[in-house]
ROFILO-53824 format. One record per atom (N, C-alpha, C, O, CB): x, y, z. Coordinates in pm, whole numbers, plus 50000, padded with zeros to 5 digits. Glycine has a CB too. Layout:
N
XYZ
...
% end
This chain:
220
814903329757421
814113320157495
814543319957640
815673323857669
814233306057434
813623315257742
814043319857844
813703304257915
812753299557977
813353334557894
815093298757868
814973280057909
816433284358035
817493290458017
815603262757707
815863278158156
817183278058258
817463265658267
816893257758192
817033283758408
818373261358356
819133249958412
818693247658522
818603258858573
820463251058425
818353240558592
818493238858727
819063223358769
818663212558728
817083241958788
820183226358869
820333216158876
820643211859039
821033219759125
821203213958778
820423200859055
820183197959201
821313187359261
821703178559184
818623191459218
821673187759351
823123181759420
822663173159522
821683177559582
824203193459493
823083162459558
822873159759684
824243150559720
824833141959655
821393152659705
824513156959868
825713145859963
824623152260105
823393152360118
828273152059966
825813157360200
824833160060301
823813167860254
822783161160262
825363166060413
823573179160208
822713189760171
822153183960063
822683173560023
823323203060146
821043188959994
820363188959881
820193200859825
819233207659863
819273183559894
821283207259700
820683216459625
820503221459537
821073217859434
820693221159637
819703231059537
818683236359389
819913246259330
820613253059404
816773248259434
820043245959187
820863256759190
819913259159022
819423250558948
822913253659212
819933269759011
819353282958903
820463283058808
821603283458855
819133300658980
820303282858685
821313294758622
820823292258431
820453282458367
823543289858670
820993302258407
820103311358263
821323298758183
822353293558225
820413337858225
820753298158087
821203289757949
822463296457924
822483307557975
820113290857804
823503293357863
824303293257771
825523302657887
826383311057860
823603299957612
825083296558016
825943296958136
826873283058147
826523272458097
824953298758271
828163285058224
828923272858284
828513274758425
828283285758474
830643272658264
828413262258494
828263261558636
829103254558649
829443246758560
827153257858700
829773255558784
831043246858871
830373246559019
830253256859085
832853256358877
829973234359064
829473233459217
830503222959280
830833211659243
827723227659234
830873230659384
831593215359489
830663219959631
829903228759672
834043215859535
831213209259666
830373208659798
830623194959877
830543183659828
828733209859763
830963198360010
831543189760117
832863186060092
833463190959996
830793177860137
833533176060185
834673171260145
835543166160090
836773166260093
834813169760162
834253158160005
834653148159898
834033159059771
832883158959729
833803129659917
835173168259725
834523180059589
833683167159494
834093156059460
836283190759455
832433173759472
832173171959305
831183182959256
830103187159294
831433156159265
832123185959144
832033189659035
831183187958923
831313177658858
832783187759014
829993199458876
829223194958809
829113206558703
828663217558736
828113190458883
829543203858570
829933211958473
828243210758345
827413202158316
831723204658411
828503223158313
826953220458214
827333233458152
827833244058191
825033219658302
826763226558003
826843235657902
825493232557849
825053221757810
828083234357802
824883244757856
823483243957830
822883253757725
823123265857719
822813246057955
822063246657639
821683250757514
820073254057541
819663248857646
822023238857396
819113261457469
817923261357460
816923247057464
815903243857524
817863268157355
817783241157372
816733227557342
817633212857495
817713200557500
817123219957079
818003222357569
818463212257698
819563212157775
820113220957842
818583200257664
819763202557757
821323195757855
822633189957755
822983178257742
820773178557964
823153200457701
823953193457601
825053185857641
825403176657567
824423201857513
825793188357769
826483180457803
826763179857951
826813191257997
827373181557733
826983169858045
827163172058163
828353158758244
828143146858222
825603173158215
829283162358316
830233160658386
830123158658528
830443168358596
830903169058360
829663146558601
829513148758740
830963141858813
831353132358745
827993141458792
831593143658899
832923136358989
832403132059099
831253135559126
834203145859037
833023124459177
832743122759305
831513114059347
831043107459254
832633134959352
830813112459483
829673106559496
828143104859484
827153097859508
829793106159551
828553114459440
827153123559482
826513125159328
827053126759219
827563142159568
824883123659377
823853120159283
823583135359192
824173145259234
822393113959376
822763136759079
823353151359020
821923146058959
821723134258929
825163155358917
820783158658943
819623159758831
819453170458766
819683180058840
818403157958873
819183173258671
819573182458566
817833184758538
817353173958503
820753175158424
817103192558542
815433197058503
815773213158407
816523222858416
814183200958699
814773208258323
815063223358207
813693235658312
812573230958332
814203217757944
813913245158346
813083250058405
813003263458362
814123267758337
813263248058525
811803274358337
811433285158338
811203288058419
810183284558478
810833288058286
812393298958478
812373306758648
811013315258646
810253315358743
813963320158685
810703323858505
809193332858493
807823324458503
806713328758472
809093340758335
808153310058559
806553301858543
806863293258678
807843287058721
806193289558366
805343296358729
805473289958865
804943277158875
804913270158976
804853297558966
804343273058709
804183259058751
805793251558718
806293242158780
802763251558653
806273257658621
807593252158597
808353246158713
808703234458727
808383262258543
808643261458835
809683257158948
808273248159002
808143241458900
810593272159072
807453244859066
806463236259094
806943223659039
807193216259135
805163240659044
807133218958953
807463210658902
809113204658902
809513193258875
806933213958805
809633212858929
811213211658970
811433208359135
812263200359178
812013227458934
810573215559207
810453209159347
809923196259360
810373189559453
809663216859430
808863190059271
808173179659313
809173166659232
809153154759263
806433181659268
809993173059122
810823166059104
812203160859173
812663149559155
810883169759027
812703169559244
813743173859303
813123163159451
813853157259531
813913193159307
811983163359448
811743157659610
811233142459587
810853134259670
810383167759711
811293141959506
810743126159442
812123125359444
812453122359559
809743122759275
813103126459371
814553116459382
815463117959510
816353109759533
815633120259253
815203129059597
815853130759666
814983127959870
815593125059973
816383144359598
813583130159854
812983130659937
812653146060023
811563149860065
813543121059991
814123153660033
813633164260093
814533174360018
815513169759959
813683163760251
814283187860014
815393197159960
816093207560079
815293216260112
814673206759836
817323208460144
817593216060192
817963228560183
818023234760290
817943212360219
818303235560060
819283245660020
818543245259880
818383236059800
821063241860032
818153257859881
817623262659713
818563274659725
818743282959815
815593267659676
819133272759600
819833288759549
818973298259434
818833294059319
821473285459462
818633306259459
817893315059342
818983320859256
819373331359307
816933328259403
819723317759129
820833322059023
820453325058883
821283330158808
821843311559010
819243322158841
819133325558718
818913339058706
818153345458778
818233318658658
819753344458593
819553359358579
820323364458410
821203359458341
820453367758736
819783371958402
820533378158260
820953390158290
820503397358379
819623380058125
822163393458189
822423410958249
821953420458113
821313417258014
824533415358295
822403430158143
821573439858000
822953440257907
824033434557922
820853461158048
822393450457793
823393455857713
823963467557775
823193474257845
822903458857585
825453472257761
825803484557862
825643496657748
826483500657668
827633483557945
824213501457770
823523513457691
822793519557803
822383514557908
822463509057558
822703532957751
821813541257905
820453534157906
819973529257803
821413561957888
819783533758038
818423532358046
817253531757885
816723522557823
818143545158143
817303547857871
816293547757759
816723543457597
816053545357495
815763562357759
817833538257608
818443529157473
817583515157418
817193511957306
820053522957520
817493508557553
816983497657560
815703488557542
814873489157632
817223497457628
815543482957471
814333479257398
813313477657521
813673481757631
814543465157302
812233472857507
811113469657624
811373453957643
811423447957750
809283473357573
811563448157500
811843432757528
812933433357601
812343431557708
812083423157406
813893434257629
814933434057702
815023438457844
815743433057929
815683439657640
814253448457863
813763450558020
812903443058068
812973440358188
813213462358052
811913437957993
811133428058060
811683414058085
811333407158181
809993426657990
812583410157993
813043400058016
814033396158106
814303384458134
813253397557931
814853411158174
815793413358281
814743410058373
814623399058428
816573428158296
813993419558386
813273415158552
812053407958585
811373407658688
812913426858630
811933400958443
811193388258480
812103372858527
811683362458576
810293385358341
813233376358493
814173365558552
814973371758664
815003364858765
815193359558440
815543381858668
816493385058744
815483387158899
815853382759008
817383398958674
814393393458881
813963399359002
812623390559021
812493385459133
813743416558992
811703388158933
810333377658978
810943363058943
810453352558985
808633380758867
811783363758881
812453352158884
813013341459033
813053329259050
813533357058809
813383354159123
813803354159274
812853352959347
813013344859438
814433364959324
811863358259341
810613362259397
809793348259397
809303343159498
809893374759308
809703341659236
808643329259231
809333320259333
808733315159427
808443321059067
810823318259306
811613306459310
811803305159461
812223294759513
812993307459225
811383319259547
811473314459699
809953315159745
809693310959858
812543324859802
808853320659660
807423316759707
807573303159718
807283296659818
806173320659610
807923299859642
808083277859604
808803273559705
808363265559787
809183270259441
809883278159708
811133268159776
810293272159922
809763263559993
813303274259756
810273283959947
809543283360130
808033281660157
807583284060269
809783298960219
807193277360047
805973269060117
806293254760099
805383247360136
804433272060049
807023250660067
807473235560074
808533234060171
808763222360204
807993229759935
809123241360216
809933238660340
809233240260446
809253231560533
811053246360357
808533250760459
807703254360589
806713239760585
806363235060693
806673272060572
806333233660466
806053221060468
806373208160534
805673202060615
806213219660389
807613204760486
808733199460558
809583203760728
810283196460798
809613201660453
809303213260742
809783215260824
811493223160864
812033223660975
809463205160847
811933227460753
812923231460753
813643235760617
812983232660517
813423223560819
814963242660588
815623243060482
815883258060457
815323267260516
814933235860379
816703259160372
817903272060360
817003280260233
816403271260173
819963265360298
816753290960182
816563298660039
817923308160033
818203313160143
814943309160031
818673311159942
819813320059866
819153322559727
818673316159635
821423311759847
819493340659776
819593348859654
820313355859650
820643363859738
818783354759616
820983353559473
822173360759432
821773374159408
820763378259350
822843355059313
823043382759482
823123399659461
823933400259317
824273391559237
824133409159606
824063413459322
825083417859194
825183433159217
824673439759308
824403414159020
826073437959098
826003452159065
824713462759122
823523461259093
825973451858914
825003468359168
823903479159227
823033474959358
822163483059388
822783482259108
823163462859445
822283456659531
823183468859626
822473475759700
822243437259560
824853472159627
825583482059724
825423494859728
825993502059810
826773481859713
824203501259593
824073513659567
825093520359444
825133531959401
824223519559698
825683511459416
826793515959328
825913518659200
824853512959176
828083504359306
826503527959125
826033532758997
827053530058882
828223530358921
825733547859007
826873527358747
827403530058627
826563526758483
825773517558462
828623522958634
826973536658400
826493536458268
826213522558207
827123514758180
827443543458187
825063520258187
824903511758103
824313492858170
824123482158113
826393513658030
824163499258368
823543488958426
822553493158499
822153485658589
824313481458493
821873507058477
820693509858544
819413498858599
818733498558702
820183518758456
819483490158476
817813484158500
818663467758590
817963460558661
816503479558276
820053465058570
820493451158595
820543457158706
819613451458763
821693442658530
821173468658823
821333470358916
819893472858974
819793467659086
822283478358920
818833478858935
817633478258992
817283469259038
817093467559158
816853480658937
817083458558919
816483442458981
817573435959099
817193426459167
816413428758828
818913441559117
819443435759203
819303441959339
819183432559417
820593433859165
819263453259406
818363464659426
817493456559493
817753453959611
817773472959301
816123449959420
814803450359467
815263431159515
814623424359595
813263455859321
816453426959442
816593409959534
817083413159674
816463408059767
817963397159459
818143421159701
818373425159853
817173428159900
816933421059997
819333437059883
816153436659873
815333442259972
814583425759965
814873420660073
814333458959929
813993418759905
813563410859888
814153398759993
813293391860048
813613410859764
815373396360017
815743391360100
815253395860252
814693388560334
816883391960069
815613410360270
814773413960393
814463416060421
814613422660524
814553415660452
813393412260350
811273414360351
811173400360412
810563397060514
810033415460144
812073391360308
811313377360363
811723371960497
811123362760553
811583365260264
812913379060552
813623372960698
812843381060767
813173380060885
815373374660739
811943388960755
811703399360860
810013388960852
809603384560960
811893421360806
809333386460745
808273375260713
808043363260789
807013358260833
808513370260593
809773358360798
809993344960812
809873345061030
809133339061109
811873340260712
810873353761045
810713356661163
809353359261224
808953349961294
811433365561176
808633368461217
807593372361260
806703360561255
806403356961368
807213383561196
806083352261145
805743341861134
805983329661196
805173320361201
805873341461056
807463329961260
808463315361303
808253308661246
807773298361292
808493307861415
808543310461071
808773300061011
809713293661020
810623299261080
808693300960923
810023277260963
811393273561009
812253274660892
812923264860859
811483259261072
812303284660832
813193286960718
814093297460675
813583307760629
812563286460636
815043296760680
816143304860658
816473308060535
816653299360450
817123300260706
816613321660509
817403330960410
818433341260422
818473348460522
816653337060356
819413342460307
820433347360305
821073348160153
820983339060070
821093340660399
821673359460134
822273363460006
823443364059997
824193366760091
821953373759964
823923360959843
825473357659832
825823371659692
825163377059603
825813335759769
826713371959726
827653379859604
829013376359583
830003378259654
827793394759628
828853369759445
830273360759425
831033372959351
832173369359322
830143343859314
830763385659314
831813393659258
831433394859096
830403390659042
833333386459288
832413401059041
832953400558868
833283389758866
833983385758959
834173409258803
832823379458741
834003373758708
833573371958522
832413372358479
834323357858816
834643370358448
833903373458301
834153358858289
835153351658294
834613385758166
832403356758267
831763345758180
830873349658070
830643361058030
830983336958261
830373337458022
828863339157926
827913351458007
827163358957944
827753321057927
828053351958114
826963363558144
827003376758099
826113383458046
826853365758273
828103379458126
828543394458117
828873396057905
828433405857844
830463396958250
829513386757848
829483385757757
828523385157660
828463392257560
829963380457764
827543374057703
825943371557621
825243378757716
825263373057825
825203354157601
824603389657716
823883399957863
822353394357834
821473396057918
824003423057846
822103387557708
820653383357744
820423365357778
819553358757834
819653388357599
821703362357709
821903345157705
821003341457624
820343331457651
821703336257840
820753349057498
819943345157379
820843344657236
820523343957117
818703356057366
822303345757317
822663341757176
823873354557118
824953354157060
821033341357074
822863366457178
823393378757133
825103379257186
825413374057294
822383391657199
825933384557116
827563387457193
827943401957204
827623409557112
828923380557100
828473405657288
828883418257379
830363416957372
830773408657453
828313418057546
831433423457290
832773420657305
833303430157384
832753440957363
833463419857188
834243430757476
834823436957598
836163439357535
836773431057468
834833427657741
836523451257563
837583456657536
838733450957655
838803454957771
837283471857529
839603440457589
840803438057709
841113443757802
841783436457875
841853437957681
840963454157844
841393466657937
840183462358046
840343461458168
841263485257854
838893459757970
838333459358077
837703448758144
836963448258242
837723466558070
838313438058044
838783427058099
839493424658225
839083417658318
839393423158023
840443430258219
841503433158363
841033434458425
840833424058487
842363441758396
840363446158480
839203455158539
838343446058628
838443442658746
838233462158417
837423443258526
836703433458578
837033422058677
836503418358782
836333428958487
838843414758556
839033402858696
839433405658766
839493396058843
839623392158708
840063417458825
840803423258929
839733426859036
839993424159153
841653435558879
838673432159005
837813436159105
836813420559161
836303417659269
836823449959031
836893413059023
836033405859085
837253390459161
836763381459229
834643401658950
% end
């Protein structure tokens, strides 16, 4: 099932943050940290942890449906009034099998989240800012956005691949246009969670050989 999280922050900034089911999220932000922990199941919000001052909304959203994020903005702007900062994060990774191993359900379901997933979530976030008048879009890179190659992430590095260019399609868009909206992409590295472990976040498990465990946290 392809149920995400989104969850929205506000102190100075207001933001959107993405991320695929049966993910942990950790957000701080400003000076006074808080911390907003979620363990998220298909059928919702199973549990959530906020610290600090700051107001926290939790919306179940399908990144592949544009009335969905539609509905997460108009929510998001009803409790908050305006949104500054949308992060685009929901994503799944594959199974590490060559290219033609891989089922069709499983490729479609990579780059209907990983890559139109990015794509819906800043059509949305930047006609409602250009609305407003202002505000930030972020999209997460990964594996292969540097050109890097390895066995068994062909189609996850593609869609990451087509989010960089995607990024600067839309600054080159945004500019030319003078819109008042800003974009920019982040790459937080390796780090082994539910992602890399559950590669579709449906449940399925991927066990990692300790060795490359290391590997992984060392690089990332």
């Amino acid at each position: 099932k392809r149920m995400m999280l989104d969850v929205v922050v506000q102190r100075d900034r207001d933001i959107i943050f993405h991320d695929i089911g049966l993910n942990d999220v950790v957000i701080t932000k400003g000076a006074v940290a808080r911390i907003v922990h979620l363990n998220v199941r298909c059928d919702g919000v199973q549990a959530m942890e906020c610290g600090g001052d700051g107001m926290v909304i939790a919306t179940p959203c399908d990144v592949t449906k544009l009335e969905d994020l539609e509905k997460l903005w108009a929510a998001s702007a009803k409790a908050f009034g305006e949104v500054d900062l949308w992060v685009n994060n929901a994503g799944v990774n594959q199974p590490m099998v060559p290219l033609w191993e891989l089922e069709q359900r499983t490729i479609d379901l990579l780059v209907d989240i990983d890559l139109k997933g990015a794509i819906y979530g800043s059509k949305v976030a930047i006609a409602h800012m250009k609305e407003q008048g202002h505000g930030c879009v972020y999209c997460i890179e990964g594996f292969g956005a540097d050109d890097a190659t390895q066995l068994g992430l062909t189609a996850y590095g593609a869609s990451k691949k087509g989010v960089q260019y995607l990024v600067r399609g839309l600054a080159t868009e945004l500019k030319k246009t003078k819109t008042p909206v800003q974009v920019g992409r982040l790459n937080p590295g390796i780090m082994i969670t539910n992602f890399i472990t559950h590669p579709l976040g449906d449940g399925g498990e991927m066990e990692l050989e300790e060795r490359t465990k290391k590997v992984y946290n060392i690089l990332g």
